[in-house]
N, CA and C of each residue as an Amber inpcrd file, in Angstrom:
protein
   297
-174.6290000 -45.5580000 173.4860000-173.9070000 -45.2740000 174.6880000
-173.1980000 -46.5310000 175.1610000-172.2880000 -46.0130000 176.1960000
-171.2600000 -47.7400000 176.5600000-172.0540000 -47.8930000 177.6690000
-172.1730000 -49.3930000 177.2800000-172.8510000 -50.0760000 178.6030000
-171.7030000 -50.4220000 179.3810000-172.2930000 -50.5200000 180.9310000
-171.1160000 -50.6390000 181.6910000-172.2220000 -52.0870000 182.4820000
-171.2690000 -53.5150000 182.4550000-171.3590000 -54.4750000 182.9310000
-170.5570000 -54.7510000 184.1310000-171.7790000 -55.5050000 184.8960000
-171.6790000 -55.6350000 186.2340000-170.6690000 -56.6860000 186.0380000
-169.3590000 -56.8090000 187.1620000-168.7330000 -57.8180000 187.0650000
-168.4530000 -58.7000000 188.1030000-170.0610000 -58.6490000 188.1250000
-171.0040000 -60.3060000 189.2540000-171.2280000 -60.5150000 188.6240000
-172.1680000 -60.2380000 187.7080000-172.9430000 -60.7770000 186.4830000
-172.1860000 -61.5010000 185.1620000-170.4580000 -60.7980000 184.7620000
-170.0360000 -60.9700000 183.9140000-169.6300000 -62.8980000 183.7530000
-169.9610000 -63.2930000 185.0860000-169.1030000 -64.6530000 184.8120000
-166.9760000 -64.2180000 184.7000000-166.8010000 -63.8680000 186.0440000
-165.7580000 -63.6380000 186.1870000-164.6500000 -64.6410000 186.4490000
-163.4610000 -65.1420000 185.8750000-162.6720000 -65.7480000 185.6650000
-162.0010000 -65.8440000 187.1050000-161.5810000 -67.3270000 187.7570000
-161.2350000 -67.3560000 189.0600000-159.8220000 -66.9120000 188.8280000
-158.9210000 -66.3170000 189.2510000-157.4890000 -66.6580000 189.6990000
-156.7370000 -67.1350000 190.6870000-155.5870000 -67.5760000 189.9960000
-154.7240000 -68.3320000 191.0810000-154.1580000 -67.3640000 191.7660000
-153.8890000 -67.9330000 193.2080000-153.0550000 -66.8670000 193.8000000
-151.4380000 -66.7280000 193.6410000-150.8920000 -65.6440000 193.5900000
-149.7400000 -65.1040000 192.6840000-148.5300000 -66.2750000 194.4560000
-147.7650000 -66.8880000 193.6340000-147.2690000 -67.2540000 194.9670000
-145.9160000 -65.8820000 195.0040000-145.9760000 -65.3380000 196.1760000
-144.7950000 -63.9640000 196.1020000-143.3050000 -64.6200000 197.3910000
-144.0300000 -66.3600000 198.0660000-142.8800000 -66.1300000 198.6900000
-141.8690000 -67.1500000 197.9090000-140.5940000 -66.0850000 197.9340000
-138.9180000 -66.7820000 197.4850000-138.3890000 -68.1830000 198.1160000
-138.9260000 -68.4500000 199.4540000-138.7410000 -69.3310000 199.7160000
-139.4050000 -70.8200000 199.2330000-140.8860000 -70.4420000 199.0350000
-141.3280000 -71.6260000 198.5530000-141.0750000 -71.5650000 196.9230000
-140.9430000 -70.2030000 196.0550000-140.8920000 -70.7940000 194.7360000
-139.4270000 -71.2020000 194.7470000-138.3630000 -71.2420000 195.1710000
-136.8300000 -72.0910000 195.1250000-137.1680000 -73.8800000 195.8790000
-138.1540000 -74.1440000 197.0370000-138.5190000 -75.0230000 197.2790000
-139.0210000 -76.0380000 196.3530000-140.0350000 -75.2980000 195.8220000
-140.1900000 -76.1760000 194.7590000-139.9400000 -76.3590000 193.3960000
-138.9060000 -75.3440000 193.2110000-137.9150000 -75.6780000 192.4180000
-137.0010000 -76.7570000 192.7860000-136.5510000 -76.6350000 193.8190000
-135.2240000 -77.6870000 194.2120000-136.4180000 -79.2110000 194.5360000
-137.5840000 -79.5670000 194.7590000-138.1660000 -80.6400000 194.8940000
-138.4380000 -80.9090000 193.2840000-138.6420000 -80.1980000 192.2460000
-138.5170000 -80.5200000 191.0410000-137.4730000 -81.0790000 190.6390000
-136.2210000 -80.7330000 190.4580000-134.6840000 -81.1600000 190.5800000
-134.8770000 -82.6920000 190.8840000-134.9600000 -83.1620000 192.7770000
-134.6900000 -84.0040000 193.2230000-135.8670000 -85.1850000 192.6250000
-137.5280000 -84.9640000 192.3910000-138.4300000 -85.7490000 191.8620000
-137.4360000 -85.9080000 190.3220000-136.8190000 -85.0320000 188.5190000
-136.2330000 -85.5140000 187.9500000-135.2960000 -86.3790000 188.2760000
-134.2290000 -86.1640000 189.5520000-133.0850000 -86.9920000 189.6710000
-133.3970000 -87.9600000 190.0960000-134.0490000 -88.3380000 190.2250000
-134.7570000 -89.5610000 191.1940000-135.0940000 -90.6430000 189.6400000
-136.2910000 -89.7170000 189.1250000-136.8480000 -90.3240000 188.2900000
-135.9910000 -90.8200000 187.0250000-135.1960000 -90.1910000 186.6690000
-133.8820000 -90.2560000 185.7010000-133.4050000 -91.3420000 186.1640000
-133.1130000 -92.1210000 187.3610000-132.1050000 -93.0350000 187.7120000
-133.2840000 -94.1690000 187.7500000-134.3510000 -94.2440000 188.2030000
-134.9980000 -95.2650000 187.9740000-135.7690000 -95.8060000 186.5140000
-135.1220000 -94.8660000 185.5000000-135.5330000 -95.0520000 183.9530000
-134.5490000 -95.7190000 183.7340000-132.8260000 -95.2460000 184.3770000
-132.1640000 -95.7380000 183.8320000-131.4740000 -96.9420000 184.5200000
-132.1570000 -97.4320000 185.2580000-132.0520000 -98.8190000 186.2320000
-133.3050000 -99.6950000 185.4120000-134.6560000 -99.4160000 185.1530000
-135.2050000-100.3320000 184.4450000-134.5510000-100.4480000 182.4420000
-133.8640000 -99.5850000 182.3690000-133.1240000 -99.6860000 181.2820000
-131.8700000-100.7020000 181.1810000-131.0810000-100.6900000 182.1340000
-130.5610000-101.6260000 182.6320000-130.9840000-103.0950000 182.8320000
-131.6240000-103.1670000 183.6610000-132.4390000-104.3400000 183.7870000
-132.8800000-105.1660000 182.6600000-133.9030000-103.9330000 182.1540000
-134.1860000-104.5760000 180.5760000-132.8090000-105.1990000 180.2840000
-131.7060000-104.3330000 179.5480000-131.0380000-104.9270000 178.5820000
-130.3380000-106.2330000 179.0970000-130.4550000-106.7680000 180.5780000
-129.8110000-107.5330000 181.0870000-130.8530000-108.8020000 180.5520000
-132.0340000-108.6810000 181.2110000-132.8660000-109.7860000 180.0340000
-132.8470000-109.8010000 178.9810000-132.9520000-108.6860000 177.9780000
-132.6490000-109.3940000 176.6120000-131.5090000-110.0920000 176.0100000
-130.4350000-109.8850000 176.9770000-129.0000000-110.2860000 176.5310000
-129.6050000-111.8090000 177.1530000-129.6290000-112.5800000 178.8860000
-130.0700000-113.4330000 178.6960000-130.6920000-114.2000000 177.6710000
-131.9480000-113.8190000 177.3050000-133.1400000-114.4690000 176.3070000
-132.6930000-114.2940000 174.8850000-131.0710000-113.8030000 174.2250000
-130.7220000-114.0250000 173.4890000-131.3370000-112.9300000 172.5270000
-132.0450000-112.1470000 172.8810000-132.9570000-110.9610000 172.0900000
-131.7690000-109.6630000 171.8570000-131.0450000-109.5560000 172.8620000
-129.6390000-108.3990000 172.7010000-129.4720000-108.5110000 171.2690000
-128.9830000-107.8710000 170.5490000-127.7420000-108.1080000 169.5130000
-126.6920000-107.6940000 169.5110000-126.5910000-106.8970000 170.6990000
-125.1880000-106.1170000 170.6910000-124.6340000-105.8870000 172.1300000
-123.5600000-106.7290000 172.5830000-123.1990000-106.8290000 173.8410000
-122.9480000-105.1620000 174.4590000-122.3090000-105.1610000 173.4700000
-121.9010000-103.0750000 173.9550000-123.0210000-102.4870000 174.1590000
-123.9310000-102.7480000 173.7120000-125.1270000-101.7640000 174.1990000
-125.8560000-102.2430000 175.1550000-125.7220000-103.3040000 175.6720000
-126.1610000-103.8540000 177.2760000-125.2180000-103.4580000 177.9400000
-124.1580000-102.9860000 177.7960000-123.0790000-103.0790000 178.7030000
-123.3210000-101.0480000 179.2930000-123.4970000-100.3420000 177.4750000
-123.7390000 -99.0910000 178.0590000-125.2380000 -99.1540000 178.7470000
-125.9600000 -99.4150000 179.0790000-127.3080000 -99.1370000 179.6730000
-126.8720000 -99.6240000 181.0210000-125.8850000-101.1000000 181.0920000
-125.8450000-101.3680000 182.3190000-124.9810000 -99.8490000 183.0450000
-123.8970000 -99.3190000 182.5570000-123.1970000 -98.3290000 183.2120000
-123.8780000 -97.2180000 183.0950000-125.0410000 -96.6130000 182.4710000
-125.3440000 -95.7410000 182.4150000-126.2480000 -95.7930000 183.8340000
-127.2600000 -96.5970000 183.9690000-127.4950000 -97.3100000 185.5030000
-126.9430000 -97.2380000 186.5920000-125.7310000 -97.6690000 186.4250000
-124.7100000 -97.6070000 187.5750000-123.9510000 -96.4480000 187.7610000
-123.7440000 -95.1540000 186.9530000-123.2340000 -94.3530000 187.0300000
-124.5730000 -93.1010000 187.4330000-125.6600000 -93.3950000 187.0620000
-127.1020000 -92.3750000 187.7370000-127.5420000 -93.1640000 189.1550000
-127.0370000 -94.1100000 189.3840000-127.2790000 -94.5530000 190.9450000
-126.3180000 -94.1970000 192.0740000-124.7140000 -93.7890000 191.4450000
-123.7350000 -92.9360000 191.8960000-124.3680000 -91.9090000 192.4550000
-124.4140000 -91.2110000 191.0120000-124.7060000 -89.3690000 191.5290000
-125.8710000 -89.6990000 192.2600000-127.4250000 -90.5230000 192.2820000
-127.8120000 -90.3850000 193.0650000-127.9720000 -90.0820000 194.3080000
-126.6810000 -91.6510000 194.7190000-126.1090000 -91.4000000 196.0680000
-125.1970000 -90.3310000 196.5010000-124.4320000 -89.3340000 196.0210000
-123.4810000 -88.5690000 195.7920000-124.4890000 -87.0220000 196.2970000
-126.0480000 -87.3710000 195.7170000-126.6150000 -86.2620000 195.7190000
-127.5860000 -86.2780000 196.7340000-127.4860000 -87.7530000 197.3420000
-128.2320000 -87.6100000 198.9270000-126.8150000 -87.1460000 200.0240000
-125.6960000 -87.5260000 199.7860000-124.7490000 -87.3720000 201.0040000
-124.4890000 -85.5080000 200.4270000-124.2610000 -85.0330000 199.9150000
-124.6810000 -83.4880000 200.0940000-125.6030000 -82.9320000 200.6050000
-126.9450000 -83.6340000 200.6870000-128.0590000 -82.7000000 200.8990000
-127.9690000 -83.1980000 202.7470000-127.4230000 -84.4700000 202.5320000
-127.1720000 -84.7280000 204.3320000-125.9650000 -83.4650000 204.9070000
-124.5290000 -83.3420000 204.0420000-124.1740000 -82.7300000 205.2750000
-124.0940000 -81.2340000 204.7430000-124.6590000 -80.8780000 203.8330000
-125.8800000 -79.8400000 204.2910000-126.6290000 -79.2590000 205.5880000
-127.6650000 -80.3800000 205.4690000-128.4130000 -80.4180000 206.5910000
-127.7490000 -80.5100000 207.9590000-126.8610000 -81.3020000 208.1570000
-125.6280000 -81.3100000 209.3300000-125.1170000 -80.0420000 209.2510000
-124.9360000 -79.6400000 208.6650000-124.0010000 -77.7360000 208.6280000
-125.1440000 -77.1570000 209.1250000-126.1500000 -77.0030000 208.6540000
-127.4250000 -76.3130000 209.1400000-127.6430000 -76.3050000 210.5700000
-127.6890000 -77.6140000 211.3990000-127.9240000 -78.2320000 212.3000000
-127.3390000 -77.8270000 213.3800000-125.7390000 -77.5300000 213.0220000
-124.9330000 -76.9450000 213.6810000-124.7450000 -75.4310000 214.0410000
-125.8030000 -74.6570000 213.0770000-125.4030000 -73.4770000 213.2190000
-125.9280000 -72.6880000 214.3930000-125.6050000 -72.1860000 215.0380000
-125.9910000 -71.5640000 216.2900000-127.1120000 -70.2270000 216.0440000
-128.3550000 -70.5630000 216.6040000-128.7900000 -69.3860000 216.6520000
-128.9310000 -68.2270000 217.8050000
């Protein structure tokens, strides 16, 4: 015959709770976004950096490729900034809106 197990007894598996609101799963989507963009520009600022000492200390071998790490640096510290003054007047449009 089928045994029928208690499922107190079974050692029942916890679950997570299902998140159902739209607002927080786009939240932390868009804080995912901004933690990569963030993190992307400070890889590519100590990338920079680096190649600026090895060119000093004579370790470079290739000026062009200090030169791209330096602009690749300077061009992800752009959009950085590019991608805080949107989310500001954003927030200023928001600010303004009448409820």
């Amino acid at each position: 015959m089928n045994q029928i197990i208690n499922s107190a007894t079974a050692g029942t598996l916890p679950l997570e709770p299902v998140e159902t609101n739209p607002v927080a799963t786009v939240g932390s989507g868009f804080s995912k976004v901004i933690e990569s963009t963030i993190n992307q520009a400070i890889k590519a600022e100590a990338a920079g950096d680096q190649a600026i000492n090895d060119l000093q200390s004579g370790e470079a071998k290739n000026l062009h490729d200090v030169m791209i790490s330096v602009e690749k640096a300077d061009i992800s510290l752009k959009m950085l900034v590019q991608f805080r003054n949107k989310a500001m007047q954003a927030y200023e449009e928001i600010m303004r809106m009448q409820i």
